[in-house]
N, C-alpha and C positions, 0 to 999 in steps of 0.2 A: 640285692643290695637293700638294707634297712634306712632310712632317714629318718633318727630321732630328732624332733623338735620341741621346744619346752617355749614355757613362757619370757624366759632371760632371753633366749637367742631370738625368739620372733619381738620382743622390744628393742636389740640389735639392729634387727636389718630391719625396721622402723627407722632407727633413725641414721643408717648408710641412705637410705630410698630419699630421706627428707634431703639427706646433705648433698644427694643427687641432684635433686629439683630446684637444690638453691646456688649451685654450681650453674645450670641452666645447660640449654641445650647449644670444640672448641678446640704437628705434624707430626710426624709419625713416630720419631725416637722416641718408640711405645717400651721398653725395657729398662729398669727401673723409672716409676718407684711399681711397675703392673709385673704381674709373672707372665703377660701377654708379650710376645717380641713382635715386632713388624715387618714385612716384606720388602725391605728395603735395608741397603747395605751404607757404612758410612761413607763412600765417594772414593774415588780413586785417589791416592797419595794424601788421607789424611786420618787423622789421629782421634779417636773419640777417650775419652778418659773418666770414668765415674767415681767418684766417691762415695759409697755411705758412712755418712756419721752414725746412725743408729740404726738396726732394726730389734724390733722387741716381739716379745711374742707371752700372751699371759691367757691362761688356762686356771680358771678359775681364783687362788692366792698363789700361784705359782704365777713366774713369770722366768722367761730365758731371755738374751741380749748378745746378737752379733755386732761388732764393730770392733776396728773398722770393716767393711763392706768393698771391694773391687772390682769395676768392670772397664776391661782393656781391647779394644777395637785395633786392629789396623787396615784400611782400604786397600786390595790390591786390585787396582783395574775398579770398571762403576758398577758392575754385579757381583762380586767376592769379597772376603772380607776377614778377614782373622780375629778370632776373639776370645776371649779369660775372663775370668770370674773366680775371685776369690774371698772369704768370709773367716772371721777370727770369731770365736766365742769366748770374751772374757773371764765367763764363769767357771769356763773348764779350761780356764789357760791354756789352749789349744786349737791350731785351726778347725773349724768347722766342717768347710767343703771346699773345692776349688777343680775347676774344672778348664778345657782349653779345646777349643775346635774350629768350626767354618760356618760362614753363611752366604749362601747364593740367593741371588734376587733377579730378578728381570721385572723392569715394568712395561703394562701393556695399554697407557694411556692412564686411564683410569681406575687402571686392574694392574696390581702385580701379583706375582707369586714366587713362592719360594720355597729353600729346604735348610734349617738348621741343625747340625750336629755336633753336638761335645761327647769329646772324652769324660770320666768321670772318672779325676783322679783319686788315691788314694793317700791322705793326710795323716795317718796317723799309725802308730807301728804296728799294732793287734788288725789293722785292713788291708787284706790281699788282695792283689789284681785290681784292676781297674774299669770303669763299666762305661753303657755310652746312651746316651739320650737323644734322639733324634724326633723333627717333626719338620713336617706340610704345613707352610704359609702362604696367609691368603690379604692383601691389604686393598680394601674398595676406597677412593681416596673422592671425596667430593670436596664443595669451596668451604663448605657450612659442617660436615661431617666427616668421619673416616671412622670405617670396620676396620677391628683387623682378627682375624682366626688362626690359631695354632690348633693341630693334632698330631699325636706321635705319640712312639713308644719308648721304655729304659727297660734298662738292667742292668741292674745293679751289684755288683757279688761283695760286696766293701764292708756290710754288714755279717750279723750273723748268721744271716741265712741271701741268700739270694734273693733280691727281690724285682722280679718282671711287673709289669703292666702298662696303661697306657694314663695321657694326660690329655687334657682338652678346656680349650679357653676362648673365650670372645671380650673385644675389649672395643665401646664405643668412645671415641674422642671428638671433639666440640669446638675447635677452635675458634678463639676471641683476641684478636691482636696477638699479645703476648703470653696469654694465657689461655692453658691448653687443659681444660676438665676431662675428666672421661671418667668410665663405669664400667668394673670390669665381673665377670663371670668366670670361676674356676674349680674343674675337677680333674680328682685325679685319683685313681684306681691302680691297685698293685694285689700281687697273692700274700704279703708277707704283712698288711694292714686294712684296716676298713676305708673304706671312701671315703677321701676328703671330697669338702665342699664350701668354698668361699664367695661371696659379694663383695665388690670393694668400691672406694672411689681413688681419684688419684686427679691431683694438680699438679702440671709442669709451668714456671713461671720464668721465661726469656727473658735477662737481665742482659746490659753491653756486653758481659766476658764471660760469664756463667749463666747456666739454668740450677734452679733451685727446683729438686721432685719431693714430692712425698706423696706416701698414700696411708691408707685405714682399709683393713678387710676384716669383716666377722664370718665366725664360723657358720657352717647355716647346720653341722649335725655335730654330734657329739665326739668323732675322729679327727675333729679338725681345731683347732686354737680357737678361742674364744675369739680373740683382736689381738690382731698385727699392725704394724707401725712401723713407716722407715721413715726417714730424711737422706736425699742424698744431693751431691753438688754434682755439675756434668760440664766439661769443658771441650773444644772442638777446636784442632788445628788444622790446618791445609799445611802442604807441605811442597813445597818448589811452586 
């Protein structure tokens, strides 16, 4: 694997690094606005609901734009979980992605772990079959801090050609009252592209009825977006 770096992308993660340090060193519903997910499921008989208003993605004068954005939870019991994900791309008037699976969790004090899997369904008429995504999570949770690690593999056949490999990510959170910073870490290797490779930040902001997410990631090599940007809303029901 090659890592080009140039002088635009390392003035980049200059200043992801700064808007780290000025976040400061802040729970776990780590999935959006992070590509990290957490070891933890959303609770027995309740409802998690995400919206993204925006995500963008700009490579150079190029730029692409998903939204709306979709992610749907249901708890079954306090370690399973059922969940969707789905994304619209305005510009090709056409869904994006959308996918549907399960998450198990156990926690072990201070240590959970866990295994997420999606289907990888197929959106669009020219993609056959359907593919699937899975990873090993890992959530270290302390008062001041929380790791959390994802690894796992896909395969993909949706495209034009098949496309296998693996992903891998670390995402540290900082919790501060209501507001939850974190800094994340992302790769991801396939046969069918070059490695990606992202830094990001990402703010979660506890409001009475809603959480407000967003994040920023730059690319750190040349196979990857310059900068990404989402905003999304998150709302959380119990149920009986």
């Amino acid at each position: 694997m090659t890592f080009a770096f140039d002088a635009r992308r390392a003035g980049r993660l200059r200043v992801v690094l700064m808007a780290t340090a000025i976040l400061g060193a802040s729970s776990a519903l780590a999935f959006p606005p992070y590509k990290t997910t957490d070891a933890e499921t959303a609770g027995a008989n309740a409802v998690e609901f995400r919206l993204g208003l925006l995500e963008i993605e700009k490579t150079g004068s190029d730029s692409e734009r998903q939204t709306p954005l979709a992610n749907l939870n249901f708890g079954v019991g306090p370690h399973f979980e059922i969940s969707s994900e789905l994304e619209y791309t305005p510009d090709d008037d056409q869904l994006g992605d959308a996918a549907v699976g399960f998450k198990w969790a156990a926690p072990r004090g201070g240590l959970s772990l866990g295994v997420e899997t999606l289907t990888l369904l197929p959106v669009q008429s020219a993609q056959a079959g359907a593919g699937i995504e899975s990873q090993f999570l890992v959530s270290i949770m302390r008062e001041r801090w929380q790791i959390h690690g994802n690894a796992g593999f896909f395969n993909d056949p949706r495209g034009e050609e098949v496309e296998r490999g693996w992903r891998g990510s670390v995402l540290a959170e900082f919790p501060q009252d209501r507001l939850r910073p974190g800094v994340e870490l992302f790769v991801r290797d396939g046969n069918a592209a070059a490695t990606e490779m992202q830094i990001g930040v990402g703010l979660i902001a506890s409001l009475r009825r809603v959480e407000i997410r967003t994040g920023l990631h730059v690319g750190l090599n040349d196979a990857t977006p310059d900068v990404e940007a989402n905003v999304w809303l998150s709302w959380k029901w119990q149920r009986g």
